[in-house]
Each structure stands twice: as C-alpha cells, then as structure tokens.
N, CA, C and O atoms as CSV, one atom per row, in Angstrom:
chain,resi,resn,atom,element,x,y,z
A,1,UNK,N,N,3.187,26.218,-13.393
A,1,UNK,CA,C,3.170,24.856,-12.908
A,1,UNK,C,C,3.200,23.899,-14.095
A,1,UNK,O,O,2.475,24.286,-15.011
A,2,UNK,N,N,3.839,22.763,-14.325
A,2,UNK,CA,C,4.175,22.224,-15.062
A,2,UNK,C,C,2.858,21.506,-15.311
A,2,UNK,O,O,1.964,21.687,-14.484
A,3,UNK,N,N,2.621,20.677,-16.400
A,3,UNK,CA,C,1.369,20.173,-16.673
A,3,UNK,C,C,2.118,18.309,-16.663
A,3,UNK,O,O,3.110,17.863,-17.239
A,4,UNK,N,N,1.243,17.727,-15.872
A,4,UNK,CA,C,1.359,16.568,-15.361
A,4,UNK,C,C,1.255,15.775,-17.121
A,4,UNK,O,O,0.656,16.231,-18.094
A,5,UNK,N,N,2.010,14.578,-17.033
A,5,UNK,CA,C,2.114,13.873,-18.137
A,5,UNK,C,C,1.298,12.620,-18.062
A,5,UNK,O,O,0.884,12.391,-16.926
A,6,UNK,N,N,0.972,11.781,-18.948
A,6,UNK,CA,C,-0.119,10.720,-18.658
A,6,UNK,C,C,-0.341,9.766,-18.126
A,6,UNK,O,O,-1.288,9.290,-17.501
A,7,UNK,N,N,0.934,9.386,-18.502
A,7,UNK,CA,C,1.498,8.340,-17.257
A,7,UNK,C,C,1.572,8.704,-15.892
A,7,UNK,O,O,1.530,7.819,-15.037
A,8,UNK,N,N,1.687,10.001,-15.554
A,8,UNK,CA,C,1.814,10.162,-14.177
A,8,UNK,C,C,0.504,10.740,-13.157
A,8,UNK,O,O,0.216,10.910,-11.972
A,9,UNK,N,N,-0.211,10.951,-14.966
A,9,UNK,CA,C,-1.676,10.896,-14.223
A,9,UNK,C,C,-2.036,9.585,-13.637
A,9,UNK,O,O,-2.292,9.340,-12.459
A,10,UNK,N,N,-2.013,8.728,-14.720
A,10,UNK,CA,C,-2.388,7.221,-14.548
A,10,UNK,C,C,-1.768,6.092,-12.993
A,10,UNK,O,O,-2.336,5.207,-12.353
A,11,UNK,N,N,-0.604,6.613,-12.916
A,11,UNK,CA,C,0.092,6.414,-11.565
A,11,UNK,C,C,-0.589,7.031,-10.563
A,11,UNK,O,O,-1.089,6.380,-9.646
A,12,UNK,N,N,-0.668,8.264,-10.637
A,12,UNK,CA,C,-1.829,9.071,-9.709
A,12,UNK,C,C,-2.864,8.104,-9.219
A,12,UNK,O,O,-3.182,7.739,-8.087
A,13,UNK,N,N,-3.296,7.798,-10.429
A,13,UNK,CA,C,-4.850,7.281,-9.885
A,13,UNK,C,C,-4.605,5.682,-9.458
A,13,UNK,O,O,-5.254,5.280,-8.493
A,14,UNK,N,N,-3.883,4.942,-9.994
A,14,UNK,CA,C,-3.337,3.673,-9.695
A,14,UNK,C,C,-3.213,4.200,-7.718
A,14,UNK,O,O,-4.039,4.130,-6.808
A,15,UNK,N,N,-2.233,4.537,-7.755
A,15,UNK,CA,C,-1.766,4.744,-6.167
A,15,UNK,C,C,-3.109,5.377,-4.939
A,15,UNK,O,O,-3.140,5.164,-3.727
A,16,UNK,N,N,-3.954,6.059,-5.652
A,16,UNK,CA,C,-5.219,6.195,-5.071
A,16,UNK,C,C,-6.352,3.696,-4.700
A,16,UNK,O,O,-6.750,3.033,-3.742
A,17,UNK,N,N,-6.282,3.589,-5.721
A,17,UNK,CA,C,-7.214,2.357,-5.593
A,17,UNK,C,C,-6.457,0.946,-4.298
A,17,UNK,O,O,-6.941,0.291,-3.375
A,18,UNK,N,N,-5.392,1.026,-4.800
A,18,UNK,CA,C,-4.363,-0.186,-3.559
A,18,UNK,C,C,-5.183,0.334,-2.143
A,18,UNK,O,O,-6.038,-0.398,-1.645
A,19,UNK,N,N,-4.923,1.355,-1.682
A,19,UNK,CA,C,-5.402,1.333,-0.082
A,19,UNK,C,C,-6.814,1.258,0.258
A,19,UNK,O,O,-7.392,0.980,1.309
A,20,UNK,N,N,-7.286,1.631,-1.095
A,20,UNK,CA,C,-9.324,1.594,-0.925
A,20,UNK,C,C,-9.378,-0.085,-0.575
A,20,UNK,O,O,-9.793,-0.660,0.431
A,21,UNK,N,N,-8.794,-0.606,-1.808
A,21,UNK,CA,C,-9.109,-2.019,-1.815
A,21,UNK,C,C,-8.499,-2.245,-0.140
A,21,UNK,O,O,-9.280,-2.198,0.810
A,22,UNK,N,N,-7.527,-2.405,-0.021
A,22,UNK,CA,C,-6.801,-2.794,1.182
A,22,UNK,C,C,-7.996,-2.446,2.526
A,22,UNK,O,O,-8.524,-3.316,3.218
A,23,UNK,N,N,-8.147,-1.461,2.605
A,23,UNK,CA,C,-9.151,-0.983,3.479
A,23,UNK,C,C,-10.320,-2.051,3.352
A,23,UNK,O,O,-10.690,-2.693,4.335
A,24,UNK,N,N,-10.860,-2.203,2.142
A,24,UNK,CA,C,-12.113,-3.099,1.895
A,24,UNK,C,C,-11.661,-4.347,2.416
A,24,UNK,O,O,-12.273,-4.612,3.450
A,25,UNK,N,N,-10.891,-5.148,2.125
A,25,UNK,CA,C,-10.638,-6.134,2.498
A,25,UNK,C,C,-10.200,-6.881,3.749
A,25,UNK,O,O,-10.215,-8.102,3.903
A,26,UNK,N,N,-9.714,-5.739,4.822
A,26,UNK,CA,C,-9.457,-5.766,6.068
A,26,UNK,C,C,-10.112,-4.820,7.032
A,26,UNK,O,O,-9.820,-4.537,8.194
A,27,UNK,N,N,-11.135,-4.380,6.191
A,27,UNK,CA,C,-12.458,-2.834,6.758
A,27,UNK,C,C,-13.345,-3.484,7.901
A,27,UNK,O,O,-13.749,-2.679,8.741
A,28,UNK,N,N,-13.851,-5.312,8.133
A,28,UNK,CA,C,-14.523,-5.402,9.116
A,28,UNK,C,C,-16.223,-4.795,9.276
A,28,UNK,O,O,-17.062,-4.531,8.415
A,29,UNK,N,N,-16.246,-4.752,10.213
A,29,UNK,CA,C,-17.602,-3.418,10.840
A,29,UNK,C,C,-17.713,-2.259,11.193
A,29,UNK,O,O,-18.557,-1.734,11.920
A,30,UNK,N,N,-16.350,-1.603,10.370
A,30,UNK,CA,C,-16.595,-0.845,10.091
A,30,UNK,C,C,-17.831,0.649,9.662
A,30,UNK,O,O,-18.341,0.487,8.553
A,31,UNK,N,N,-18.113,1.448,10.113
A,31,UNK,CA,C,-19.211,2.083,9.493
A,31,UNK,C,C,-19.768,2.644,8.178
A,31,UNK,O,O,-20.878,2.937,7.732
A,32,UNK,N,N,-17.701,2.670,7.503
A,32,UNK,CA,C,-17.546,3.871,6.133
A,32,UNK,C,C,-17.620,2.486,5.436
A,32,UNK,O,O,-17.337,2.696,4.256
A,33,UNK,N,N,-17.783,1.625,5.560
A,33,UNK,CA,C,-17.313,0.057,4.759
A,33,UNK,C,C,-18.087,0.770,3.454
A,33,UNK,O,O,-17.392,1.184,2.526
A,34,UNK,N,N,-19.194,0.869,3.419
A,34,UNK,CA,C,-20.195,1.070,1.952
A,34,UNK,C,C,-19.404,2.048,1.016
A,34,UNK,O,O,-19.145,1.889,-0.177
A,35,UNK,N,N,-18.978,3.431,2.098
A,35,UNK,CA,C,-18.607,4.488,1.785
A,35,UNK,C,C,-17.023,4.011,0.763
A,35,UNK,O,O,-16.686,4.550,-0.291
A,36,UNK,N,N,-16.285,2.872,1.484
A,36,UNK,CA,C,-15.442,2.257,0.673
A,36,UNK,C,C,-15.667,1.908,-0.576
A,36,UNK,O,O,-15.082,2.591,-1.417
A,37,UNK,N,N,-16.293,1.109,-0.927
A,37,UNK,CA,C,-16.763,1.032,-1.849
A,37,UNK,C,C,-17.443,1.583,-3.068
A,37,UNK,O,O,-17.204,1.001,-4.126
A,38,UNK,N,N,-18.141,2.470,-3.083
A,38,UNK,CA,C,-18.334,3.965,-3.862
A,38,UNK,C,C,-16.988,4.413,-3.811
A,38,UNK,O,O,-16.403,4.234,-4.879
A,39,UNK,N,N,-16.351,4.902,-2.975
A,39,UNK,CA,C,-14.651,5.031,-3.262
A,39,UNK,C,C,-13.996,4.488,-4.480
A,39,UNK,O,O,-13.546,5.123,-5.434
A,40,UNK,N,N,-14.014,3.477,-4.325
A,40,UNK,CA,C,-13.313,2.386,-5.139
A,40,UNK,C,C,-13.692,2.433,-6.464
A,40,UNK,O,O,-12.904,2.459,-7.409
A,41,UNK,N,N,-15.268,2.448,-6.562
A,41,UNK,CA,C,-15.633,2.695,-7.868
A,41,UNK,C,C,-15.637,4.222,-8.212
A,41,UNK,O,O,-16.287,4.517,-9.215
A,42,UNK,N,N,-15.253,4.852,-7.798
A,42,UNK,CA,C,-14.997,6.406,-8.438
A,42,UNK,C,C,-13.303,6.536,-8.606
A,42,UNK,O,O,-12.978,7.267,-9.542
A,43,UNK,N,N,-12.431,6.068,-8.009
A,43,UNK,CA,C,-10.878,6.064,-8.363
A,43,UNK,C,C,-11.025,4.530,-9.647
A,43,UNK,O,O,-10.329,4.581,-10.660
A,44,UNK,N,N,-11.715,3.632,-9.477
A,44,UNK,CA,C,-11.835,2.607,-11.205
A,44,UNK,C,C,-12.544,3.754,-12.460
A,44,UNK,O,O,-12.055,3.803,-13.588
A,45,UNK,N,N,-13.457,4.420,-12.146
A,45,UNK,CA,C,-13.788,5.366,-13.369
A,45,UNK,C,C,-12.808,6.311,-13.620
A,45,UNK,O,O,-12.348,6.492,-14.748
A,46,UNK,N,N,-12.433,6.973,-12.560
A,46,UNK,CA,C,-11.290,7.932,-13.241
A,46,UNK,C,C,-10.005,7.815,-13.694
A,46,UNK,O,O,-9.248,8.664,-14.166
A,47,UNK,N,N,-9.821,6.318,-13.428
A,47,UNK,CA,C,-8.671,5.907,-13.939
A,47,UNK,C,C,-9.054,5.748,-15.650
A,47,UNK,O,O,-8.641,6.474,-16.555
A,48,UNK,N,N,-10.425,3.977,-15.818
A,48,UNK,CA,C,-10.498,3.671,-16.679
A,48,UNK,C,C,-10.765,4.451,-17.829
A,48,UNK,O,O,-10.356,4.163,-18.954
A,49,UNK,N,N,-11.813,5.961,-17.396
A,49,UNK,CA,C,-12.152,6.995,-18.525
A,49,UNK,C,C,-10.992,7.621,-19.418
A,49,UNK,O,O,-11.152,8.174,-20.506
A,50,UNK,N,N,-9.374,7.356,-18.506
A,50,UNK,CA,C,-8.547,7.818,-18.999
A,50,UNK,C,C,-7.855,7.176,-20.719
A,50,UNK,O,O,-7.440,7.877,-21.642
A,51,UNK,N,N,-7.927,5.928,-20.672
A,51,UNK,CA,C,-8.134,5.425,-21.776
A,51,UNK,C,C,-8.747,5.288,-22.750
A,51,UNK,O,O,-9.912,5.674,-22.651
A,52,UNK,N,N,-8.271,4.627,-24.305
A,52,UNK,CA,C,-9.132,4.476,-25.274
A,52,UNK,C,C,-9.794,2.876,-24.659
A,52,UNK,O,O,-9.356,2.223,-23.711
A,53,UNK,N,N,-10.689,2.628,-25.342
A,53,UNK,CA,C,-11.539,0.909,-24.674
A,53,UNK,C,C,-10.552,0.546,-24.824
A,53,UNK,O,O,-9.760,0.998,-25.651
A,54,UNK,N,N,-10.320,-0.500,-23.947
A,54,UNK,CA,C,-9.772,-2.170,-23.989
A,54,UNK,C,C,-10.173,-3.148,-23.218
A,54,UNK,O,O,-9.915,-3.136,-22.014
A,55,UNK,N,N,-10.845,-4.113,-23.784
A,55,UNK,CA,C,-11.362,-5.117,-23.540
A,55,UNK,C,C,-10.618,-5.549,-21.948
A,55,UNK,O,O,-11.179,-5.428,-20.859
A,56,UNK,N,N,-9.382,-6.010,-22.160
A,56,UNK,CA,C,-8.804,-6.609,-21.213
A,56,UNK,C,C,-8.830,-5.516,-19.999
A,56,UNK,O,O,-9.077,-6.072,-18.929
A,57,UNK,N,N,-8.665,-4.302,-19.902
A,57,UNK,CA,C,-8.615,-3.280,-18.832
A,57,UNK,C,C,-9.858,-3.525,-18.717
A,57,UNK,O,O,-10.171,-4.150,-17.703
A,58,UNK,N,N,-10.518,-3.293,-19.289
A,58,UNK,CA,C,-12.173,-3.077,-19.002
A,58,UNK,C,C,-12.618,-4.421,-17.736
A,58,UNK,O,O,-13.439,-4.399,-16.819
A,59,UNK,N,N,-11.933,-5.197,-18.073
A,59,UNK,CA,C,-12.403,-6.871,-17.512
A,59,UNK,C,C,-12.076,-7.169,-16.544
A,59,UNK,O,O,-12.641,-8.007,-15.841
A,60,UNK,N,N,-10.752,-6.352,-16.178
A,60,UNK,CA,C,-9.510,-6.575,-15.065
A,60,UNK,C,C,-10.626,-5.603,-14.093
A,60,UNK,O,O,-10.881,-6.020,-12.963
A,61,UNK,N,N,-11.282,-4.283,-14.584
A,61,UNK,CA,C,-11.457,-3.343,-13.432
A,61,UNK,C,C,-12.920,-3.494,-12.902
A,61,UNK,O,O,-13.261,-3.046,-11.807
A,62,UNK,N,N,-13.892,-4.258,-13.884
A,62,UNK,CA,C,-15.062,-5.044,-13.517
A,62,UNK,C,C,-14.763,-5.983,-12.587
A,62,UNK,O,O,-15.411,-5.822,-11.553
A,63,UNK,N,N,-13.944,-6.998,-12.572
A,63,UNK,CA,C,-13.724,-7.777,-11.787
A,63,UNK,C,C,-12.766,-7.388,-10.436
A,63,UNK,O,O,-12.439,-8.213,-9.583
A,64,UNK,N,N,-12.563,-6.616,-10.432
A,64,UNK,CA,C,-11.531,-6.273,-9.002
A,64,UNK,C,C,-13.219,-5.346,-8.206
A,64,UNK,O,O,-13.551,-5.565,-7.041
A,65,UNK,N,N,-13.836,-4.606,-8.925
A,65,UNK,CA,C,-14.595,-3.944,-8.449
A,65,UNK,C,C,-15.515,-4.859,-7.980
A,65,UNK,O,O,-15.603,-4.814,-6.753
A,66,UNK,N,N,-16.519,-5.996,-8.716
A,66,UNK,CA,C,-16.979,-7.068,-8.348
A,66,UNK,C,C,-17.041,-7.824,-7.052
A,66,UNK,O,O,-17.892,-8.206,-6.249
A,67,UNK,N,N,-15.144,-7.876,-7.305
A,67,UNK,CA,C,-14.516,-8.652,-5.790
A,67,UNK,C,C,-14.939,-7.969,-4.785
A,67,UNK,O,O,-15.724,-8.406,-3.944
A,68,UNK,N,N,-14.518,-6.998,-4.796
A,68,UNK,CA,C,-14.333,-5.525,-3.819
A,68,UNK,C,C,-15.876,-5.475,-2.957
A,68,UNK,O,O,-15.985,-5.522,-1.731
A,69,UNK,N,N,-17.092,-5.358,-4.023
A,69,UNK,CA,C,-18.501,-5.451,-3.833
A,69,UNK,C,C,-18.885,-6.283,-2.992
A,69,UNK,O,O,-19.421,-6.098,-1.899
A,70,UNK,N,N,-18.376,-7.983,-3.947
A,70,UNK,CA,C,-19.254,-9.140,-3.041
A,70,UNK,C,C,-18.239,-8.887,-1.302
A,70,UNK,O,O,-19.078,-9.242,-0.474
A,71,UNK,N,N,-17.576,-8.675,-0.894
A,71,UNK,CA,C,-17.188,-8.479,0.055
A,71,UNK,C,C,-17.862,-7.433,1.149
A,71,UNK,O,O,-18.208,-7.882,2.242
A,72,UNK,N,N,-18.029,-6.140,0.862
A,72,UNK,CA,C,-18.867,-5.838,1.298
A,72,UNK,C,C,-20.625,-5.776,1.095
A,72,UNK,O,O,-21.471,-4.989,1.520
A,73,UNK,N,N,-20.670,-6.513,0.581
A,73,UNK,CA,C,-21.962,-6.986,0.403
A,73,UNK,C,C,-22.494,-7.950,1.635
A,73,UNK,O,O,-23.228,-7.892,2.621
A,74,UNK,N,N,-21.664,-8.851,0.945
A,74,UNK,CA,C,-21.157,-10.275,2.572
A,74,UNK,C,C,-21.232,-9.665,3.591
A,74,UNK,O,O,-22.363,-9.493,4.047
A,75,UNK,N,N,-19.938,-9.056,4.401
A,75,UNK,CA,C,-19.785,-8.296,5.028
A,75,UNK,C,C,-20.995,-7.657,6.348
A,75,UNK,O,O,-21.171,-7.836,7.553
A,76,UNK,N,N,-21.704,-6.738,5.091
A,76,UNK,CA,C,-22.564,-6.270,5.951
A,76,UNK,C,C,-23.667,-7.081,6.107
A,76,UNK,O,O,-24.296,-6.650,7.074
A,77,UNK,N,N,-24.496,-8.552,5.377
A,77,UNK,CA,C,-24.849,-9.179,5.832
A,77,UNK,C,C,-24.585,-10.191,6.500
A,77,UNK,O,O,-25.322,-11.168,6.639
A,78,UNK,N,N,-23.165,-9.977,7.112
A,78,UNK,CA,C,-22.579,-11.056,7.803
A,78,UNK,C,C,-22.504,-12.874,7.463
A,78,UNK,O,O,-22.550,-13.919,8.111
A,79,UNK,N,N,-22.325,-12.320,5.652
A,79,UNK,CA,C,-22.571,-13.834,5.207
A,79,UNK,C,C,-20.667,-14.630,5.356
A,79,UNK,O,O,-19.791,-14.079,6.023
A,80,UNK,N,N,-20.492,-15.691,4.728
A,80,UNK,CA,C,-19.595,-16.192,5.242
A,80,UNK,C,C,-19.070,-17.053,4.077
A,80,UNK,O,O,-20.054,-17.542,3.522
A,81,UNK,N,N,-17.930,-17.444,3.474
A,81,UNK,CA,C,-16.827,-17.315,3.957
A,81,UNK,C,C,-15.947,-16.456,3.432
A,81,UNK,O,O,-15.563,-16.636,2.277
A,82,UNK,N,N,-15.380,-15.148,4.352
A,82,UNK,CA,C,-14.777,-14.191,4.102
A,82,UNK,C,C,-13.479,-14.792,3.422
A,82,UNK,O,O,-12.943,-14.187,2.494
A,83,UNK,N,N,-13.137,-15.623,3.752
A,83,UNK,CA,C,-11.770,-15.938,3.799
A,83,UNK,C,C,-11.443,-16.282,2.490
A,83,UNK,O,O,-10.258,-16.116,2.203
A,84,UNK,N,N,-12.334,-16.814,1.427
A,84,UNK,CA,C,-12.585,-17.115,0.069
A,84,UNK,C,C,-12.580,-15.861,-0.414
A,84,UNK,O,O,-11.851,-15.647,-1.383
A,85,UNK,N,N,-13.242,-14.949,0.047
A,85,UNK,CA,C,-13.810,-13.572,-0.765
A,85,UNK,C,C,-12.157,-12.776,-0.702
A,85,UNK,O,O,-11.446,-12.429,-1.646
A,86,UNK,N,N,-11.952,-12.681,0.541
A,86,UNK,CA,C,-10.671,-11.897,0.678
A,86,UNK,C,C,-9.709,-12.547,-0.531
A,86,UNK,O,O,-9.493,-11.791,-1.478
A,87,UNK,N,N,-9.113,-13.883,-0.582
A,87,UNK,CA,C,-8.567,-14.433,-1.746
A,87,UNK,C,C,-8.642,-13.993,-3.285
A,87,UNK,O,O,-7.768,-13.589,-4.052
A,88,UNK,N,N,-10.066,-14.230,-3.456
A,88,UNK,CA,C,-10.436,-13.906,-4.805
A,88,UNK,C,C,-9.945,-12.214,-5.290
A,88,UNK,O,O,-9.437,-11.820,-6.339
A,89,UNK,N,N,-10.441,-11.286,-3.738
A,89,UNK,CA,C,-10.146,-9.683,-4.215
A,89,UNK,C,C,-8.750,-9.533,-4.357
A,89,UNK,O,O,-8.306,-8.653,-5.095
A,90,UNK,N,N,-7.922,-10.387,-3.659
A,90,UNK,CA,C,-6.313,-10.293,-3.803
A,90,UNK,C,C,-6.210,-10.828,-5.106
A,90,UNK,O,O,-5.442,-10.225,-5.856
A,91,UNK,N,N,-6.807,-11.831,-5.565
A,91,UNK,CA,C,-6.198,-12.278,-7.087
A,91,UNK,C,C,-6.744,-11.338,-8.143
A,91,UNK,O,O,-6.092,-11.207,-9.178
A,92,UNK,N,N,-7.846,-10.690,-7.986
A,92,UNK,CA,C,-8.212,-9.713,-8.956
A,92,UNK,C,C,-7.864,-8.274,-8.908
A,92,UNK,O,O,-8.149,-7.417,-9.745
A,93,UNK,N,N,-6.988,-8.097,-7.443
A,93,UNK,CA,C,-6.372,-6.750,-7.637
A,93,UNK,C,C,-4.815,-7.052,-8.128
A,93,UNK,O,O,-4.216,-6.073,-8.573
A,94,UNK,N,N,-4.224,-8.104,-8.095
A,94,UNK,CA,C,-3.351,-8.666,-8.849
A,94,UNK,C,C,-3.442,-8.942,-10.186
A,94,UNK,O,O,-2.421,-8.991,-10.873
A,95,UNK,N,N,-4.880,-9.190,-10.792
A,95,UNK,CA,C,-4.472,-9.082,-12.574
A,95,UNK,C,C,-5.056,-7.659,-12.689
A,95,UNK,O,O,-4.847,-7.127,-13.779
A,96,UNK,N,N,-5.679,-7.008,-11.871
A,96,UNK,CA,C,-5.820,-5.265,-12.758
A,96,UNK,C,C,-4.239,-4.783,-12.466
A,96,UNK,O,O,-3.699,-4.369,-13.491
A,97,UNK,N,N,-3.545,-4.760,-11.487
A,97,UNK,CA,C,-2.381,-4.419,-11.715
A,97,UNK,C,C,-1.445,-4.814,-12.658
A,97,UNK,O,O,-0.961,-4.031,-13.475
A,98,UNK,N,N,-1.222,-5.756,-12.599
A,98,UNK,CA,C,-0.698,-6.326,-14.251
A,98,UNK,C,C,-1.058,-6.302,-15.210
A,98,UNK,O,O,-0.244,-6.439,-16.124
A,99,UNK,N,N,-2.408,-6.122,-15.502
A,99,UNK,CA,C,-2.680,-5.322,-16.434
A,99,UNK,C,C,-2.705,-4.198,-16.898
A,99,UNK,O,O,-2.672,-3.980,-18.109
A,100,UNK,N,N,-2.773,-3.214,-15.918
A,100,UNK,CA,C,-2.378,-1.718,-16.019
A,100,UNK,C,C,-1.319,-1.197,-15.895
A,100,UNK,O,O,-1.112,-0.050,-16.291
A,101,UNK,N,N,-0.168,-2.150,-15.148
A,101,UNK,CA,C,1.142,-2.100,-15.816
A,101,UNK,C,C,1.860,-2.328,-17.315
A,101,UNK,O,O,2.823,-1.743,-17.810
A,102,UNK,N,N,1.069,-3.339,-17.814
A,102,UNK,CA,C,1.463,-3.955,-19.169
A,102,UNK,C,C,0.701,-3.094,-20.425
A,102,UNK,O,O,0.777,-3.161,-21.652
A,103,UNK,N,N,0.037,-2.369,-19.610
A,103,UNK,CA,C,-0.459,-1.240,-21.298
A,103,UNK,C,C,-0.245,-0.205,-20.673
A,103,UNK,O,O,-0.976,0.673,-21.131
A,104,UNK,N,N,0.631,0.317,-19.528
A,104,UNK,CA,C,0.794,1.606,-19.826
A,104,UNK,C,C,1.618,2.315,-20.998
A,104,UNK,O,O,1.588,3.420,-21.540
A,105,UNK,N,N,2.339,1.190,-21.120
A,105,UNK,CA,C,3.581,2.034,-21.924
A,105,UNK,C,C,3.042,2.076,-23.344
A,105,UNK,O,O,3.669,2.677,-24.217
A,106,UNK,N,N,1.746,1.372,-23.632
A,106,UNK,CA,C,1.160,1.391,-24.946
A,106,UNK,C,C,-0.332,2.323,-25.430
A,106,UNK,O,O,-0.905,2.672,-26.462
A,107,UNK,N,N,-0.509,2.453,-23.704
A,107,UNK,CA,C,-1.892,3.044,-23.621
A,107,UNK,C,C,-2.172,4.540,-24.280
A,107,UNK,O,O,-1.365,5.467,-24.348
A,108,UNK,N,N,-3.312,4.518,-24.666
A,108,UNK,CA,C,-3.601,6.458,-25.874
A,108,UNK,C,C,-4.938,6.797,-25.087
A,108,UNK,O,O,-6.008,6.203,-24.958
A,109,UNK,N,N,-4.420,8.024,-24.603
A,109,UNK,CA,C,-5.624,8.715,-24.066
A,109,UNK,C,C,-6.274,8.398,-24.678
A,109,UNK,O,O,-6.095,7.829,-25.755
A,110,UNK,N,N,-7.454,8.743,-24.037
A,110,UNK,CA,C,-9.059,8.620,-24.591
A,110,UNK,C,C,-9.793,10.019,-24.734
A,110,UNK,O,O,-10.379,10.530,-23.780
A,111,UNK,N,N,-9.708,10.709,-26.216
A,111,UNK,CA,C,-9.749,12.040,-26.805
A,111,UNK,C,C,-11.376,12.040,-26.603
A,111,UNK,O,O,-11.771,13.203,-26.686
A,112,UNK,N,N,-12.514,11.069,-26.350
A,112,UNK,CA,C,-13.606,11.162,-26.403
A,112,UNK,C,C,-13.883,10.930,-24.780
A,112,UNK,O,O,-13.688,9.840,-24.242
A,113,UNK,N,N,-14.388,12.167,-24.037
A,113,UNK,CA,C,-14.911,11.885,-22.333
A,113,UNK,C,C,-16.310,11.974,-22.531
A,113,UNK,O,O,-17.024,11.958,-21.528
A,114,UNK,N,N,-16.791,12.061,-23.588
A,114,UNK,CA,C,-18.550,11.915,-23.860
A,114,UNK,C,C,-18.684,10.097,-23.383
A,114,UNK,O,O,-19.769,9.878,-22.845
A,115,UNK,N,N,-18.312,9.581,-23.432
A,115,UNK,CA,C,-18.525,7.846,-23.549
A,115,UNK,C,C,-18.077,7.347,-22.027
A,115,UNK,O,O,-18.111,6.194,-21.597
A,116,UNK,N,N,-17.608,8.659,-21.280
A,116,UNK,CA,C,-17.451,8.383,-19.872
A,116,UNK,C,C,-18.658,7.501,-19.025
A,116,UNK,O,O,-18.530,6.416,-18.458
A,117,UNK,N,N,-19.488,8.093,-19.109
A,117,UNK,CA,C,-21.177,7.755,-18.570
A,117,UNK,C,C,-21.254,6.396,-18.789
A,117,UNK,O,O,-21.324,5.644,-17.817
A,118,UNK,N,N,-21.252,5.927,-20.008
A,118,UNK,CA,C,-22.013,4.766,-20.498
A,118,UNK,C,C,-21.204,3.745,-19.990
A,118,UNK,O,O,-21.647,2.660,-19.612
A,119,UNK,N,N,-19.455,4.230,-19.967
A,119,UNK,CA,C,-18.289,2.694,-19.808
A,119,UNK,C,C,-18.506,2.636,-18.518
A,119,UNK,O,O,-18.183,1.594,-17.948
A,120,UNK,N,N,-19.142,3.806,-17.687
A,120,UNK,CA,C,-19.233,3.694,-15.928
A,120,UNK,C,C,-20.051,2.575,-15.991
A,120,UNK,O,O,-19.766,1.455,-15.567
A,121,UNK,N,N,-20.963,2.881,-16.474
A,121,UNK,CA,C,-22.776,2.243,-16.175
A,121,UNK,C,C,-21.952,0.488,-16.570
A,121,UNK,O,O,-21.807,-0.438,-15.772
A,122,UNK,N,N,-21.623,0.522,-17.759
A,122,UNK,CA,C,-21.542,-1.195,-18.746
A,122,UNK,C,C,-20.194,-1.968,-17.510
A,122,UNK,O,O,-20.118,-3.154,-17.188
A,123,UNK,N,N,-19.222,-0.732,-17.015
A,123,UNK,CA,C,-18.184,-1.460,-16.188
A,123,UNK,C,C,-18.818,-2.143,-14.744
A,123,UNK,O,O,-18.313,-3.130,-14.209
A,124,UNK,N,N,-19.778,-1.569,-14.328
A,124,UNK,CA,C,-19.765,-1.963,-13.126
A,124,UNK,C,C,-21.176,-2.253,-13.191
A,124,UNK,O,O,-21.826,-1.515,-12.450
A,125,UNK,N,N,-21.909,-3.154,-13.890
A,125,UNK,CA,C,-22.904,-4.038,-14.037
A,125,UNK,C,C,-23.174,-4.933,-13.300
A,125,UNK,O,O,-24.269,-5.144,-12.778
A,126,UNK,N,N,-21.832,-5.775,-13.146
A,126,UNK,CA,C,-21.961,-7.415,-12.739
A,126,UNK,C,C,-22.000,-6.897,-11.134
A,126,UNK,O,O,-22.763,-7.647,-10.526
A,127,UNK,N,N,-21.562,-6.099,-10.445
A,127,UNK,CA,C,-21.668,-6.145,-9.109
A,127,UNK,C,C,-23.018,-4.859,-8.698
A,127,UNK,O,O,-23.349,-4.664,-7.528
C-alpha cells in the first residue's frame, strides 16, 4: 500500500473539520451537539500537530474552535443571538481555510510529536 504523502494527509484532515463545523452551526437541540464539539477539537489537533508552529495557523484554529464553542455553549443555554454567533463561525472557518490553504504548499512537518500535548492545551485555552 502506498504511503500517503503530506499534503494528502493534511487534505484528509481538512475534509474531516467543514462538516463538524457545519453540523455545529446548524446542530440546533440536538443531543450529540457537545459530542460535536470535542469532534471538532480532535480533527483541529490532528491536523494542527501535523505542522512545525505557526503563529498564524495556530490563531486561525483557536479562533474557529472558539467560534465553534461559544455556539454551543449558547446553544445549550439557550442564550441568544445565534444569528451573530453563526456569522462570526462562518468568518472564522473562512480565515482557517485560507490559511491552511496558503501554507500548505510551504508547510514542514512537525519532526517533534512530543510538543503535541502542550500546543493542544495553549490552542484551545480561550474557549
């Protein structure tokens, strides 16, 4: 079996996060809504671990995850106004995509997966 190349790992995992988010954002009352979310942040780590740091990736996938959060956060306390929140997660799954389009073609594995742990913990702080 051929051994998958990096980019097509990275596509892999890209094409995994679009429908989590999508789901989150049109998920409702759902029951798995939470379960979405842990989703979301386990396809953002296995993407982001794939890289060496970068500031700007790092910022793009805090903040889409963030979005993603205060929504179901809201959500399940039935706070309000969705309609703002939904906006904001569309504009921040719009700059992690453009951003993870615009360094793939520059991006270098990340030869160190010891530092996995810590970029989980420091990425997903703010939410």
């Amino acid at each position: 079996m051929a051994e998958k190349s990096f980019t097509d790992t990275i596509e892999e995992n890209l094409a995994f996060i679009s429908p989590t988010v999508k789901a989150i954002e049109f998920g409702g009352d759902q029951p798995y809504f939470c379960e979405l979310q842990t989703l979301l942040r386990q396809h953002l780590t296995s993407l982001v671990v794939l890289f060496e740091r970068d500031p700007g990736l790092d910022a793009a996938t805090a903040d889409l995850y963030a979005a993603a959060a205060a929504i179901v956060q809201d959500t399940t306390l039935a706070s309000q106004p969705l309609a703002r929140k939904r906006r904001l997660l569309k504009e921040a799954q719009e700059r992690f995509q453009d951003r993870f389009q615009e360094r793939i073609s520059t991006a270098r594995p990340n030869g160190r997966r010891a530092c996995a742990a810590w970029r989980q913990s420091e990425l997903f702080l703010a939410a």
